[in-house]
DSSP file (Angstrom, degrees, kcal/mol; ACC not computed):
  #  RESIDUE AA STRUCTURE BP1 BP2  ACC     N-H-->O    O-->H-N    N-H-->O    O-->H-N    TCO  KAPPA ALPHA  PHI   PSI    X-CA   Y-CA   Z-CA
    1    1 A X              0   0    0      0, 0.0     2,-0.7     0, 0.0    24,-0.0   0.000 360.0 360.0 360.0 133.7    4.6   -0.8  -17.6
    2    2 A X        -     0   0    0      1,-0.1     0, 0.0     2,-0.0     0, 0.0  -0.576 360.0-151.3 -70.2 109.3    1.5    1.7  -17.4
    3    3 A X  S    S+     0   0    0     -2,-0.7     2,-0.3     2,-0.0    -1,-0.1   0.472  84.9  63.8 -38.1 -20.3    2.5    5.3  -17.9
    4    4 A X        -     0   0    0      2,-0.0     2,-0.7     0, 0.0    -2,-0.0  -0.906  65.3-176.8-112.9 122.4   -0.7    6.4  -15.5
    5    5 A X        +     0   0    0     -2,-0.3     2,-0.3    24,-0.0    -2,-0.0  -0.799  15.0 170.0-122.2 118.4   -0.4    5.2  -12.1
    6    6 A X    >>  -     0   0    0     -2,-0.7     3,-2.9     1,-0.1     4,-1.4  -0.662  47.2 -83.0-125.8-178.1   -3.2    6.1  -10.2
    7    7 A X  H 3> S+     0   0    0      1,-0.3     4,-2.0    -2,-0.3    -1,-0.1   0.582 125.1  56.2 -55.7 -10.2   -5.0    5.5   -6.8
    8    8 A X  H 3> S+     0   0    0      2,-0.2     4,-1.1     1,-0.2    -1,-0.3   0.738 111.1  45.7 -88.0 -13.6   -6.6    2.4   -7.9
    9    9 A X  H <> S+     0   0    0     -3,-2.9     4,-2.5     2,-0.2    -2,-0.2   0.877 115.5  45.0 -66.6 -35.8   -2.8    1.0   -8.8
   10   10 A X  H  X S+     0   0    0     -4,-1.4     4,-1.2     2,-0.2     5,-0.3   0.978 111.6  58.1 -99.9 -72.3   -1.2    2.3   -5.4
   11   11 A X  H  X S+     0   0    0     -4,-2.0     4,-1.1     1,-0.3     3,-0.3   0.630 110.2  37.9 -49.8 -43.0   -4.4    0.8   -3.6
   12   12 A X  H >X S+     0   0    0     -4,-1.1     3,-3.1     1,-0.3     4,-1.5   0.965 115.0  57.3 -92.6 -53.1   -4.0   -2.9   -4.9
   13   13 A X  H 3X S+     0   0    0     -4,-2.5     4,-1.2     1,-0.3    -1,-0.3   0.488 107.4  44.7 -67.2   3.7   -0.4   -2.6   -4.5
   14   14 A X  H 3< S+     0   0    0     -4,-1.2     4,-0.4    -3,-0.3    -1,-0.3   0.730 115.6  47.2 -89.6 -38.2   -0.6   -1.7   -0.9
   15   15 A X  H XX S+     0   0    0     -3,-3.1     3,-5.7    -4,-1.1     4,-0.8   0.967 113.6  48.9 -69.9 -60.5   -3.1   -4.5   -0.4
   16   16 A X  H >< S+     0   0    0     -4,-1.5     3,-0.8     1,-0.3     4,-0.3   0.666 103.1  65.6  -8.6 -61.5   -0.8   -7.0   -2.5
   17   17 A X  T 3< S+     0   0    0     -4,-1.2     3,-0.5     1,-0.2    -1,-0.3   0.622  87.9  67.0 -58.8  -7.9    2.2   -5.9   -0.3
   18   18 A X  T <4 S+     0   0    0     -3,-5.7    -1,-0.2    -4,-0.4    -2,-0.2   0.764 115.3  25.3 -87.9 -19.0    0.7   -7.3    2.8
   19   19 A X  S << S+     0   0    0     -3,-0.8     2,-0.4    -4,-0.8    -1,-0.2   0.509 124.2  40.9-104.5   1.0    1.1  -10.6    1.7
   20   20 A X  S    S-     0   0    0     -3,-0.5     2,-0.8    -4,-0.3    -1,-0.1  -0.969  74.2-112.4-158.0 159.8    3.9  -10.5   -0.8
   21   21 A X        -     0   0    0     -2,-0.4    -4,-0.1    -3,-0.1    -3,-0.1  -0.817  41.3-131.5-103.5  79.0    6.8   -9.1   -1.4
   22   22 A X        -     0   0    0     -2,-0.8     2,-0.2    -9,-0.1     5,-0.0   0.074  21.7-109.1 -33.7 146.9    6.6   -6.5   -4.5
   23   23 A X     >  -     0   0    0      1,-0.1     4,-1.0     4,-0.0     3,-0.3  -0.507  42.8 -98.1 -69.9 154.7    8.9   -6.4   -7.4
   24   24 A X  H  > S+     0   0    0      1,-0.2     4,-3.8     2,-0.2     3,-0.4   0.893 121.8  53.6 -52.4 -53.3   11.3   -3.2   -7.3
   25   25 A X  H  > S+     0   0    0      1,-0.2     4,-2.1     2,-0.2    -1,-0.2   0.906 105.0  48.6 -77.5 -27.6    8.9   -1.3   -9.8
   26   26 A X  H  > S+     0   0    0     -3,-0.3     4,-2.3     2,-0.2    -1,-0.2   0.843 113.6  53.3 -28.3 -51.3    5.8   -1.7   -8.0
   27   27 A X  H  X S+     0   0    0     -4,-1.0     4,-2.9    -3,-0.4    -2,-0.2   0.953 115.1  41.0 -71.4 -62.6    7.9   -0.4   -4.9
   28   28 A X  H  X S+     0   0    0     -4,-3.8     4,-1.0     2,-0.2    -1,-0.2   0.809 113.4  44.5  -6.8 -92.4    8.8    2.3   -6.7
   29   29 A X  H  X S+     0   0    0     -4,-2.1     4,-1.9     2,-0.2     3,-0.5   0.855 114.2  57.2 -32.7 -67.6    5.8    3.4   -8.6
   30   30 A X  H  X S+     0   0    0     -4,-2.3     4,-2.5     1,-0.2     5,-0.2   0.934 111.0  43.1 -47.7 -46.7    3.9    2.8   -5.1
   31   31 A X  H  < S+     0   0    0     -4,-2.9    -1,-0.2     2,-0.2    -2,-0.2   0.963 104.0  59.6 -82.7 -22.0    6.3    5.3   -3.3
   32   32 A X  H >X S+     0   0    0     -4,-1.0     3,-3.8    -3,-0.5     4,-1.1   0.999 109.7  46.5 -53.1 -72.7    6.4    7.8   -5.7
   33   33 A X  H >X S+     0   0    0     -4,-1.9     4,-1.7     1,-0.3     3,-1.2   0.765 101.8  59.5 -10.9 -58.2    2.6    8.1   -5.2
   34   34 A X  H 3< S+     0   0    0     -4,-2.5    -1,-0.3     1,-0.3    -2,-0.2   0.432 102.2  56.3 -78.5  10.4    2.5    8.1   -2.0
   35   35 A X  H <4 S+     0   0    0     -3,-3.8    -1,-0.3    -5,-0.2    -2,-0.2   0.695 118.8  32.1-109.5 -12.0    4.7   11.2   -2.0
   36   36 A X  H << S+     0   0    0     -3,-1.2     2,-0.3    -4,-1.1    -2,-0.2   0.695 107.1  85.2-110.4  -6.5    2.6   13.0   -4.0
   37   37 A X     <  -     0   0    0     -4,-1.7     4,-0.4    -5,-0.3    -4,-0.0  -0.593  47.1-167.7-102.7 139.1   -0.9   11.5   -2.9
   38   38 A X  S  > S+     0   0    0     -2,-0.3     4,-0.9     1,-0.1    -1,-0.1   0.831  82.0  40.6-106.6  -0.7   -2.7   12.6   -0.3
   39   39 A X  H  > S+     0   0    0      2,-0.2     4,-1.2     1,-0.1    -1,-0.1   0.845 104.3  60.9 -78.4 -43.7   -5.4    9.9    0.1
   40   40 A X  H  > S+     0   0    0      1,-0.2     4,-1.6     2,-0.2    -1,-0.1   0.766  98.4  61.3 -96.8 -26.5   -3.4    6.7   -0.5
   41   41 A X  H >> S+     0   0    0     -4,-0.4     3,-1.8     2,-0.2     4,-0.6   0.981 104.6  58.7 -56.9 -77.0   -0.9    7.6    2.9
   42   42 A X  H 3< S+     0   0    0     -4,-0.9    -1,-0.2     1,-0.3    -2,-0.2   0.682 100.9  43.9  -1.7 -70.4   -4.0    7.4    4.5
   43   43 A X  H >X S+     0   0    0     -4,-1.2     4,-1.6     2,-0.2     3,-1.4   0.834 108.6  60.3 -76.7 -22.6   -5.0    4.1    3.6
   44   44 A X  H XX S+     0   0    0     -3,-1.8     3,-3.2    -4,-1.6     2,-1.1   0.914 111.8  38.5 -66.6 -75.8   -1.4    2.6    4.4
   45   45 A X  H 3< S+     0   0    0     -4,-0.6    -1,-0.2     1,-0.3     4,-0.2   0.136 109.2  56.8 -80.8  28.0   -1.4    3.6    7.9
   46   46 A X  H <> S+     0   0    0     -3,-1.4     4,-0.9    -2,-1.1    -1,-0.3   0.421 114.3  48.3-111.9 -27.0   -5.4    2.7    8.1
   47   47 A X  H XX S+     0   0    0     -3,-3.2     4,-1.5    -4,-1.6     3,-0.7   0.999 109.3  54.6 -61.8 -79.2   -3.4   -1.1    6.8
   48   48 A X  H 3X S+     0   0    0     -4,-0.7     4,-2.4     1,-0.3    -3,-0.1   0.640 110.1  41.0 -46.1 -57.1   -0.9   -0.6    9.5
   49   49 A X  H 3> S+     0   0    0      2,-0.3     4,-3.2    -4,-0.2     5,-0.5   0.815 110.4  55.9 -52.2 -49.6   -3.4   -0.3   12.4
   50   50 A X  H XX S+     0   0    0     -4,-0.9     4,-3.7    -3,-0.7     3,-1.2   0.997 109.2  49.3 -58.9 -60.9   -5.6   -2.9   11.3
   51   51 A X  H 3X S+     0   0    0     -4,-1.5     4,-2.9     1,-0.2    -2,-0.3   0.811 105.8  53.2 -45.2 -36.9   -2.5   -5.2   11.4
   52   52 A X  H 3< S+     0   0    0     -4,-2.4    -1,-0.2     1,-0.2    -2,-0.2   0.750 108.4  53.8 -55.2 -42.0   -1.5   -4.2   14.7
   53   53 A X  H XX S+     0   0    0     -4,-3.2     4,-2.2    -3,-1.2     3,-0.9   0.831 110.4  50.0 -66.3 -34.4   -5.4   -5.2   16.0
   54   54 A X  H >< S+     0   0    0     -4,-3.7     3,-0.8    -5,-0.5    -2,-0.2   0.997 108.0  44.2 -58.8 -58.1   -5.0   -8.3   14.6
   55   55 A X  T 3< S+     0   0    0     -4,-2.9    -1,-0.3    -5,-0.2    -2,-0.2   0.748 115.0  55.4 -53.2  -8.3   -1.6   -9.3   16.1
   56   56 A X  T <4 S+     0   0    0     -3,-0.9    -1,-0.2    -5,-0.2    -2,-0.2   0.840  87.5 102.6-103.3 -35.9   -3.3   -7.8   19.4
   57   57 A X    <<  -     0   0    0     -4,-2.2     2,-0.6    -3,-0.8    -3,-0.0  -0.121  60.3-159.6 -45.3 139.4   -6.2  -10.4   18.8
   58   58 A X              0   0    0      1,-0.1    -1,-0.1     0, 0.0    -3,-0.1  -0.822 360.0 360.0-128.3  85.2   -5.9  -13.3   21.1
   59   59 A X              0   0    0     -2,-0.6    -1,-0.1     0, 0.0    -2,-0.0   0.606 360.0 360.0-114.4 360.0   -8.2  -16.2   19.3
């Protein structure tokens, strides 16, 4: 396990999660970050929205 977790870690693991189901320390790691980060909250609920246009998409 990396000792440094940094935005590029929290980023993948955000994309990852949207297709997969993380292992506990990924979930972890990722939420501790996001409590302290102010960028990476961002991009989860920029995730969140996108999904929401999709499901909304009628194709």
């Amino acid at each position: 396990m990396k000792l440094r977790y940094t935005c590029k870690d929290a980023t993948a693991h955000i994309l990852a999660s949207q297709d997969q189901v993380l292992p506990w320390h990924a979930r972890l790691l990722l939420s501790l970050h996001l409590r302290i980060c102010a960028a990476c909250p961002r991009l989860v609920a920029q995730m969140a929205l996108l999904r929401r246009a999709m499901r909304g998409l009628r194709l």
